[in-house]
N, C-alpha and C positions, 0 to 999 in steps of 0.2 A: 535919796529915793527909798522907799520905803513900802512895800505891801501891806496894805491893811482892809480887814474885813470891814463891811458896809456898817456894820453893827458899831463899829467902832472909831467910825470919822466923825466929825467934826465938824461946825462950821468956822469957815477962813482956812481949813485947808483944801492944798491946790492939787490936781492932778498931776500927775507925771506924764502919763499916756492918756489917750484918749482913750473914752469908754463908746462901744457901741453897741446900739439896740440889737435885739436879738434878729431884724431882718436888715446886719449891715447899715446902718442908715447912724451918720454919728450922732450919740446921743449929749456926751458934755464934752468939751474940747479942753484940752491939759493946758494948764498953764492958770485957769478962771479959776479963784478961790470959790470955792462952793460951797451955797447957799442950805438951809436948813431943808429947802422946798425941793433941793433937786438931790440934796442923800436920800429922800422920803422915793425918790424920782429911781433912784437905784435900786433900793431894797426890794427885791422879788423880781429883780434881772441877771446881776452878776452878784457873785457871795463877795469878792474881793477885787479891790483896785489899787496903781499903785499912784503914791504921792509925792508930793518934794517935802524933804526935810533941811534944812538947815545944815549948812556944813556936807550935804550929802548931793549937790547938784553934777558932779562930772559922773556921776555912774551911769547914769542912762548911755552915755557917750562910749562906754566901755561893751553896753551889752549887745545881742543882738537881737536887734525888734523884730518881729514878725510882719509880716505882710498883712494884716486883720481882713483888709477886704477879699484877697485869693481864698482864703481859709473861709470865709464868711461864702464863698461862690462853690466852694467844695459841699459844706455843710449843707446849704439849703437844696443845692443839687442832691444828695443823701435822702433829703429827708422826702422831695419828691420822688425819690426812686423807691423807699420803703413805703409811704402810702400810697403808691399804684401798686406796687406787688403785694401789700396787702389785703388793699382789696380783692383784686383776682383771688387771692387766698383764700379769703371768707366767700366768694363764688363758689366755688369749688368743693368748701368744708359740707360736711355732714350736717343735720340739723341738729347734734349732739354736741359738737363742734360748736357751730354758733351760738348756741344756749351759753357755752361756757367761758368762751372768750370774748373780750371788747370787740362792738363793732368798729366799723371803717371809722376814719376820720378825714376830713380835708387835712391836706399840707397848708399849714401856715402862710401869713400874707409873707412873700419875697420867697416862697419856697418855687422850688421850677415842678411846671407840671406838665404831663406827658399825655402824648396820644393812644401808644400802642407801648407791647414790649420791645418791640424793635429797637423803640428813641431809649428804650428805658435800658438795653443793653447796652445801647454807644454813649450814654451819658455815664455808665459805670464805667465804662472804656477810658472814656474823655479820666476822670475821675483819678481813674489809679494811674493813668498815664500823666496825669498832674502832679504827681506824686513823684513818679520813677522820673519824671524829668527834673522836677526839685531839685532831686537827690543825684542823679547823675550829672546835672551842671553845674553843684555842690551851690544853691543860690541858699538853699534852707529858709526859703523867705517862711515856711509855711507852719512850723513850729521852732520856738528858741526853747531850749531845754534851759537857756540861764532867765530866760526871760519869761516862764510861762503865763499865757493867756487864761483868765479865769473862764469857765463856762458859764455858760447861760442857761438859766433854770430853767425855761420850756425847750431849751432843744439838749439839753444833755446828752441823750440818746444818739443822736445823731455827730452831735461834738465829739464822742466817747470814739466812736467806730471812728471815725477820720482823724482823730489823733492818734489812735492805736495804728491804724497803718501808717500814720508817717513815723511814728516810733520803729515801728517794724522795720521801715523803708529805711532808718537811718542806722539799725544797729546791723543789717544785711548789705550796708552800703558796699563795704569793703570786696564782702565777696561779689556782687554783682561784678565789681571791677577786675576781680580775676578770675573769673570766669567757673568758680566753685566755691561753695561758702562751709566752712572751715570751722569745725568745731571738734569741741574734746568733749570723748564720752566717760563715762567713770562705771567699769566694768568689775565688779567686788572687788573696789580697791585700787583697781590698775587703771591709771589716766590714758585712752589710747585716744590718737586725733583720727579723726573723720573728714571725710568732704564728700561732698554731694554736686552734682553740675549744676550749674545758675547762669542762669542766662535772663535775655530782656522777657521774655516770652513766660516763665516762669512768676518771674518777678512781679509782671503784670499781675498773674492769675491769683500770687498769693494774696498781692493786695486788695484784688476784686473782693476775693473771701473776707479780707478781716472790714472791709466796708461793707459787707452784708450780715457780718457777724451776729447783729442786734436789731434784725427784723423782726425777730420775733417778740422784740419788749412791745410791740403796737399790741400784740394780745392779751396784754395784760390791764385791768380795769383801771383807770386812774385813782379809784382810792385806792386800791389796794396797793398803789405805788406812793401812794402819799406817807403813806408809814416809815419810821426810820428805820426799823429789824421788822421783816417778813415774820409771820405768827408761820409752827408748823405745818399748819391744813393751806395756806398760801407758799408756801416754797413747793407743796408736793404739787398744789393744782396749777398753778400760774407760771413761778419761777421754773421749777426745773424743766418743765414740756418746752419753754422757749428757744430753745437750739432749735428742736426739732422743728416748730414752727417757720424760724429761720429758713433751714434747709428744705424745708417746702414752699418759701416762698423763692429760694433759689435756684428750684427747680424747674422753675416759670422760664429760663432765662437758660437756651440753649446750648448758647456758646460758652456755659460757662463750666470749665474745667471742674475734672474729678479731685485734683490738688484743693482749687476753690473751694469745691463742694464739701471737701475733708474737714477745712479749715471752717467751716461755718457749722457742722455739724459736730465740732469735737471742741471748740473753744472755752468748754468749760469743762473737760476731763482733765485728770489727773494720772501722773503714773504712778502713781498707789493706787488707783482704782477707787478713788472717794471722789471723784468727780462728779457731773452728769451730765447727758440725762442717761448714758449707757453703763458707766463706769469703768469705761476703755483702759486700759495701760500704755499699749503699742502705738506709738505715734510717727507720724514722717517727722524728721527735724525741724521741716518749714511750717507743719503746725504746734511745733512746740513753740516755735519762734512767736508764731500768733497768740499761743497760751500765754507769755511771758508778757508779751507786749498789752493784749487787753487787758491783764492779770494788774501790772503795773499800772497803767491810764485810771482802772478801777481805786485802785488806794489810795491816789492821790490825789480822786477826784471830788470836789462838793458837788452836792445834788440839792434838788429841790427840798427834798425831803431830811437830809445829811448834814450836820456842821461843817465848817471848814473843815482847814488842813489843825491837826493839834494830834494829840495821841491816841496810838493805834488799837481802836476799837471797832468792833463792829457798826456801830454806828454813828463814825466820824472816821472823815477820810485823815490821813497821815502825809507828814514831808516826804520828799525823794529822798531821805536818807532812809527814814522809817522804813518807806516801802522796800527798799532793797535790803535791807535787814531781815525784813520779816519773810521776803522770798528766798534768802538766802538759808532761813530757817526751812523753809519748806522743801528747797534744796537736799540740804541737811539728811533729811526726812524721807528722801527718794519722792515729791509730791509733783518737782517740776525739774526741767533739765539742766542741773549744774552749770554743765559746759556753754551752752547758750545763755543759761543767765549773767556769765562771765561777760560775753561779750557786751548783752544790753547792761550790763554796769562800766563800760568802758566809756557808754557816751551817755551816763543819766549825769547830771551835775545834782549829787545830791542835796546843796545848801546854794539855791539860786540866788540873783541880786534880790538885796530886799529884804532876806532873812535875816531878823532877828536872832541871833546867836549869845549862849552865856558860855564864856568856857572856863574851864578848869580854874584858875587863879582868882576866877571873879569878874573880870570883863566881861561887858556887855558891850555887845554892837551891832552893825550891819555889815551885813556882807557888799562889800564893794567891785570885789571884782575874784570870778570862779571860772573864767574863760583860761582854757591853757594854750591860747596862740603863742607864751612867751616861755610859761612854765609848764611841763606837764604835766606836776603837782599839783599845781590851781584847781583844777578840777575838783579834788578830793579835800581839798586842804586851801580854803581860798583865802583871802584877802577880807581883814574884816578891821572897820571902822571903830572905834570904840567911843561913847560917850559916858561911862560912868563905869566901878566897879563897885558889885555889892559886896565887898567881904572887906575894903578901903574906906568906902562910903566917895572916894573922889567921883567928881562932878565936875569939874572945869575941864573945860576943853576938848580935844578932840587931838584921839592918840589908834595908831593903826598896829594889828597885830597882825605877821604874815605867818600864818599856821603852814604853808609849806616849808620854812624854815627854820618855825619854833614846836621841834616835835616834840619838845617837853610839854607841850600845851593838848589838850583833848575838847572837844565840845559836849560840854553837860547834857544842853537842851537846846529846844530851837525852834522859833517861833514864825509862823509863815502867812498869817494872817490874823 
């Protein structure tokens, strides 16, 4: 099995997974060698899918699939809760206001839509409580960190927020479980641990926030979102006002916590103070947590407008190795929270099934297996299939390299779509 961008299938190759439209509804079912008519069928839905390769059929069996339809019922529930509270939003705005932002839009066909804020608060309820229960009955049906699910190009936005909180939801899992969540801060120099109370109650309200995080991208014009790098006169008018907009659309929405409110209104600051749209420093932990987690969903993610995953550019998203690399630069840098980023590197699997890997010696291959149910080096160091090396020129056959055991070994590069 094998991930490959759309751009670069084939026909008579077969699905691995099933691909499904962006309102849930399956679009090609795995296993059907696919047709010239139905890669045409993909292009401008999902950037990448994954396939079977030869020699490569028990890994699907190792990984863990995600649940697509739960996730698909979270998502479109999202995306009706941001277009009703946008609207009301643009009620409300100024006629200064309206001039400069996107009007309303309909939610999408299979999006859920509402009557009042009422439905629209117990559906964000329903929502994160989907979440915390995921994650508390440890089912993880709704994100596989070895298996990730590609997004879909008209609802990114909304994929973006519901994976950042179940991100969130699984690197806080620990501590919900004991009852304070547990981190190390770096005080000039001096590593001192921390904890904060965590509870169900808590929990809830942060994830309320990180799925409301990205209401405010509805204000922003659809071309001016078609672009791959924002022009400077567009980041100041469009991009950076969009927390704010956020936070006024989640103010519509009574019951929802000053935590919440925190976290939607600061998910794009920084403690260097280069953030926006305030340029805050001082943050609760639990919205560093949210920093971290949208920060990451963000690098790793293709967009409509974005190349896949490849290198770390502003205008192409990056692997989960990259991306924690380049946080941990910013780490470095006092930009984001060391100690919490510690933790969300404990459960990101940087080189998921699928990845193409070249390492050090000249092997080339796929990552077959980065789950550490067995080893708790896998994770970092996983299991990789090899079929060729370029520095040998060999080509026959199929030879496994286990980099949790061969630390003389390093990964060059690494290829995820």
């Amino acid at each position: 099995m094998q991930r490959r961008s759309v751009s670069r299938l084939e026909p008579g190759m077969c699905l691995a997974v099933d691909v499904l439209r962006n309102d849930g509804v399956l679009l090609l079912k795995a296993g059907v060698p696919l047709s010239e008519q139905q890669i045409q069928s993909l292009d401008g839905v999902v950037h990448a899918v994954y396939v079977r390769r030869e020699g490569f059929d028990d890994v699907l069996s190792r990984a863990v699939v995600p649940d697509e339809t739960a996730r698909f019922d979270l998502v479109r529930r999202l995306e009706g809760i941001y277009c009703f509270l946008y609207e009301k939003y643009v009620e409300r705005a100024d006629r200064g206001e309206r001039e400069r932002i996107a009007p309303p839009r309909g939610a999408g066909g299979g999006a859920v839509e509402f009557r009042d804020l009422m439905q629209v608060d117990q559906a964000l309820r329903h929502c994160a409580r989907s979440i915390l229960e995921d994650v508390r009955d440890r089912r993880y049906a709704l994100l596989s960190f070895d298996l990730p699910a590609p997004k879909h190009n008209s609802l990114y936005v909304f994929e973006h927020a519901v994976q950042s909180a179940i991100l969130a939801a699984r690197v806080l899992e620990n501590s919900y479980r004991e009852g304070s969540f547990h981190y190390v801060e770096d005080r000039g120099g001096h590593r001192e641990h921390r904890e904060h109370p965590f509870d169900e109650k808590r929990f809830e309200d942060l994830l309320a926030g990180i799925l409301l995080c990205e209401g405010g991208m509805l204000s922003i014009p659809r071309e001016v979102l078609a672009v791959p790098i924002f022009s400077p006169e567009d980041r100041a008018k469009y991009l950076y006002p969009h927390p704010r907009v956020s936070r006024e659309m989640a103010r519509l929405l009574p019951s929802l916590s000053p935590l919440a409110g925190a976290v939607v209104a600061n998910h794009h600051e920084r403690r260097d103070g280069q953030g926006y749209p305030r340029g805050s420093t001082d943050h609760h932990p639990f919205v560093d947590a949210a920093i971290l987690a949208t920060t990451f969903d963000a690098l790793v993610s293709s967009r409509p407008q974005r190349p896949g995953m490849g290198t770390a550019k502003d205008d192409k998203a990056c692997h989960p190795a990259e991306a924690l690399e380049r946080l941990f630069a910013l780490a470095a840098e006092g930009a984001v929270h060391g100690g919490i980023l510690e933790e969300l590197a404990r459960y990101v699997v940087p080189y998921p099934f699928g990845t193409t890997l070249v390492l050090s010696n000249g092997d080339v291959g796929l990552v077959v297996d980065c789950t550490d149910r067995v080893d708790p080096a896998r994770r970092q160091r996983p299991l990789v299939r090899c079929s060729q090396n370029i520095r040998t020129g060999r080509r026959e056959g199929l030879w496994e390299v286990d980099l949790a055991s061969r630390t003389d070994l390093t990964v060059q590069s690494a290829i995820y779509a």
